[in-house]
N, C-alpha and C positions, 0 to 999 in steps of 0.2 A: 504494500500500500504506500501510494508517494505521501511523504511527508511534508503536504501545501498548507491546509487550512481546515482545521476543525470548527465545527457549530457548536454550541451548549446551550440547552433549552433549559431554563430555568425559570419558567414561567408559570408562580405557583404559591404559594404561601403569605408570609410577612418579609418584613424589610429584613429581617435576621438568615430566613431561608434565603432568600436571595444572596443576602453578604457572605455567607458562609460555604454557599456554592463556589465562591470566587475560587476557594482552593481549588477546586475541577477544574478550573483554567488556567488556573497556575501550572495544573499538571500538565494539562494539554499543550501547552508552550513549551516544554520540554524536547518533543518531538515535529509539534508543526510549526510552523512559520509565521500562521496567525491563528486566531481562534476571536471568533463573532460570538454573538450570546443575545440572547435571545427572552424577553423579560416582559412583564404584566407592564402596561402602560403607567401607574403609578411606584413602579421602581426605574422609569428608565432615568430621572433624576439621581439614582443612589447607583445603579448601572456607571453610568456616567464617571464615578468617582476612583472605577475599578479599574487599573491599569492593567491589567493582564488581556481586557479584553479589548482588540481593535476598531471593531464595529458593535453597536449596542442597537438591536433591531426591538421592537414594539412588537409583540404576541396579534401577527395578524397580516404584518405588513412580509409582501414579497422579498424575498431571501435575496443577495444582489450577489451571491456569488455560488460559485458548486464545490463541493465541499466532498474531503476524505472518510468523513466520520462525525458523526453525530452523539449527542449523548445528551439521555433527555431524564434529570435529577426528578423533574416533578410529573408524574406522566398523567397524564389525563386521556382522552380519546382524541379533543383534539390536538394536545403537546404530541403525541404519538403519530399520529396522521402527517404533521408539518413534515420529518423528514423523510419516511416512505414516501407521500408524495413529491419531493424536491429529489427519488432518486438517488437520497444517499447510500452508499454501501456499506458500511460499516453503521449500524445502527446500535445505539445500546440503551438497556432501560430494565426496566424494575418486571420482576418475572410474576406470576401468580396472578397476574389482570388479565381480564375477557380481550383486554388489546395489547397483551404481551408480544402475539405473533407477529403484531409490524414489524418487531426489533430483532437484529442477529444477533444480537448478545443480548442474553437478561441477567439483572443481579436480583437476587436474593436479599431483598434488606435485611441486617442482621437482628434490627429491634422485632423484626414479624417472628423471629425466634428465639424470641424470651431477654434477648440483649435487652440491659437496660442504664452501662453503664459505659460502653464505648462512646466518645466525646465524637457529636454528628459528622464534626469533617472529617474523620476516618470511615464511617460508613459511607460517605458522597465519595471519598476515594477509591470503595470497591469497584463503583461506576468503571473510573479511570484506567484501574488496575487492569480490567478486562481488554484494554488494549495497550497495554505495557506501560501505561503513564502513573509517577507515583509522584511524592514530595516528601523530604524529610522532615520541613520545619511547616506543618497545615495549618498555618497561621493568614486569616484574610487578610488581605488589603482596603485601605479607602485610604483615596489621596483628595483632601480639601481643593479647588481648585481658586484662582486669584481673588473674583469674586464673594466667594466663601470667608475666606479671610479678611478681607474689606467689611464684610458684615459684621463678621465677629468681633473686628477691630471696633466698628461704630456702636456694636452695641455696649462693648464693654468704656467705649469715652461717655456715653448716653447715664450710666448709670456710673458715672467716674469710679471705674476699676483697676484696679493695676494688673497686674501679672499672677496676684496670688490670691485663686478663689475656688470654690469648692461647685461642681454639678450635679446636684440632687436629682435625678427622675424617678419623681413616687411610682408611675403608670403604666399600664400594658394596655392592649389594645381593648383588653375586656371590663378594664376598669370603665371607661364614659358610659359603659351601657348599665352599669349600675350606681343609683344614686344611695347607695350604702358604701360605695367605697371606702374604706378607713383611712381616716388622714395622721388618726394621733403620733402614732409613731415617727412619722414624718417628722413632724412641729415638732417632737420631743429632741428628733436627731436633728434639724434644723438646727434647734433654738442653742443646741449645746456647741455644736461646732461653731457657730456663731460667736459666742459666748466665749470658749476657750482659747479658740483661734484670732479671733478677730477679725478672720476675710470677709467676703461675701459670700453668701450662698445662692447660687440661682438656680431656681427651683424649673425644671424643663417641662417640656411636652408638646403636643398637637396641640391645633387650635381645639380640639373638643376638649382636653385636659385641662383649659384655662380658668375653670371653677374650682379644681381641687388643686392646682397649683396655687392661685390666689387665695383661696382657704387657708393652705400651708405658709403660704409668707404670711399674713396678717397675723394669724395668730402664733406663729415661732419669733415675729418681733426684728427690731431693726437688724440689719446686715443678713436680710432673708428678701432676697428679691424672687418675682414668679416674673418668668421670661417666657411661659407655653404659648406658645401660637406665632411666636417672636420670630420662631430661627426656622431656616429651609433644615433638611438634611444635612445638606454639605456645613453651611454655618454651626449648627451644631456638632460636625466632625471636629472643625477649626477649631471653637472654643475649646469640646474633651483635651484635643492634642496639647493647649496651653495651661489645661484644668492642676492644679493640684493633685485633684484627683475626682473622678464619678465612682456615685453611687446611684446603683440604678436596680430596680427591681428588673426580672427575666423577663426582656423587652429588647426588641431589633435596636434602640440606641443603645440598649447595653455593648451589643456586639459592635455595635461600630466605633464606641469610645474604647476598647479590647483594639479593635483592628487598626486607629491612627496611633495606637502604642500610650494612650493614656493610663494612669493606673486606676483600674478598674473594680471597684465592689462589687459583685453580682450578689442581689439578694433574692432568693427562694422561698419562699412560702409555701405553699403547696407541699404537701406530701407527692402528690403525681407529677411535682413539677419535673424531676428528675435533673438535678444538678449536674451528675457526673457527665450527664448525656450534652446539657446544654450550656454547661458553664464559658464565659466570654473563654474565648480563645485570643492571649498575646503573651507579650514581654512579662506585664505586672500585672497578675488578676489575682484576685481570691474572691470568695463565696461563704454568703451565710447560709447553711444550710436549712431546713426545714425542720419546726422545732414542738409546732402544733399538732396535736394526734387528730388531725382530720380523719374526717368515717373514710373508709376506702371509696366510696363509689363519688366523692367529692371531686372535681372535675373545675377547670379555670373559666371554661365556657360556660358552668353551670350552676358554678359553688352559690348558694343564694345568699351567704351572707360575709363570705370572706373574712371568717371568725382568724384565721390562721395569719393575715395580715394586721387586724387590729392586736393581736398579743403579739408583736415584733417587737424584740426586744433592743431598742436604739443602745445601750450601752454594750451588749455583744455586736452591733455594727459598728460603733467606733471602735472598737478592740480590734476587731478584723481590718478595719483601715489602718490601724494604729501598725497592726501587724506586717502590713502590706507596704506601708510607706517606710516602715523601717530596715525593708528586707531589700538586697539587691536583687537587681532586675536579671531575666534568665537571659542566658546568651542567645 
């Protein structure tokens, strides 16, 4: 098979599935010469910021070149269809689906067998592995671009910041849909970094988040700024990379302040959250692990009341930064 230019469909999940796909093109660049990618209309901004991939195509839009090999992370019927129909010969994808047959290779996800603790971009590398592409360091990428930096720079003269401040993101994507959300914990972890530290704290999110971000600043009190709805993706890379350091509940900007090499809190709730599986991948991460004995069948999509967030314990999350920031960063 010549080694010209591979596709990667990644068109599928959250802003995290996507960023953590990037390793599959990392890999792919190994052997081919380019590698396209192929992504949900609302990641081709975060697409965008991933250097491994040379063209960043929109889920839908004609393919502009022919390609050696395909490999499609998120399969769906019609992620499956795009390269069968475009003719690719090297096909790969996920086996045990009514539309496995499109692909010449299928992988076996290893979590559909009982795995629960291989960290996701080793499983997205079995993808790879199937035509001889691997990585040794399965670390994403996001590079801010000039823009990006511009913004972050503006926001932080707007709110006269310096250089030394702290990025809170309480939120996942399933928090706005519930007006139970827990914020105490937050304000508790707010108010104290705040307090001991002296920096600012800015409190992140989507524009839908901008209710319990401003909840969290008001009441954790000066040097608690809410910034949700403020920052693009990329401007929120830029900040992470300048941050002190984030803290982020198990959310796509967790992964992406992991992947500009920011030091990274990842905090877990959930019992089904499964840390080991999802934890940020970089240089400086660590993790709170899950500490509430949720009923088993509690679920993030469904949990009604998010009891497991409301008992988060802020002074085991400073302990964990405390721990994080103290320790040298992995080569």
């Amino acid at each position: 098979m010549p080694s010209d230019r591979a596709l990667l469909v990644t068109a599928g999940g959250g802003i995290g599935d996507t960023l953590l796909s990037g390793v599959v093109g990392r890999a792919l660049r190994a052997r081919f010469a380019a590698v396209d990618a192929v992504v949900l209309p609302a990641h081709a901004g975060l697409a965008a910021r991933m250097p491994m991939f040379e063209q960043r195509l929109v889920l839908g839009e004609r393919l502009p070149h022919q390609y050696d090999a395909a490999i499609v992370t998120w399969a769906t019927l019609q992620t499956a269809l795009l390269p069968f129909w475009a003719r690719i010969p090297v096909r790969v994808g996920q086996a045990s689906r009514l539309y496995s047959a499109l692909f010449t290779r299928r992988v076996v996800v290893r979590s559909e067998r009982g795995d629960r603790t291989t960290p996701w971009t080793q499983i997205l590398l079995d993808y790879a592995r199937t035509i001889g592409c691997d990585l040794d360091d399965p670390i994403p990428e996001f590079v801010p671009n000039d823009d990006d930096i511009r913004d972050a720079d503006a926001l932080l003269h707007v709110h006269g910041s310096g250089d030394a401040f702290y990025l809170l993101h309480p939120t996942r994507a399933q928090s706005v849909q519930h007006t139970r959300w827990p914020i105490e914990p937050f304000v508790s972890l707010a108010r104290e970094l705040a307090r001991r530290d002296g920096i600012p704290i800015f409190v992140t999110g989507a524009a839908g988040d901008a209710t319990i971000a401003d909840a969290i600043a008001e009441r954790a009190g000066r040097g608690v700024i809410a910034v949700a709805g403020a920052t693009s993706i990329g401007a929120f890379g830029a900040l992470a990379g300048r941050a002190r350091a984030v803290i982020a509940v198990d959310s796509g900007p967790m992964h992406v302040a992991a992947a500009v090499g920011a030091p990274t809190v990842g905090i877990f709730a959930l019992q089904s959250d499964e840390p080991d599986r999802w934890a940020p991948q970089g240089r400086r991460v660590a993790i709170v692990r899950p500490a509430y004995p949720c009923p088993p069948w509690h679920r993030k999509e469904t949990c009604p009341d998010f009891a497991c967030v409301r008992e988060l314990d802020a002074t085991r999350i400073v302990a964990t930064l405390d721990g994080l920031l103290g320790a040298p960063a992995e080569p």
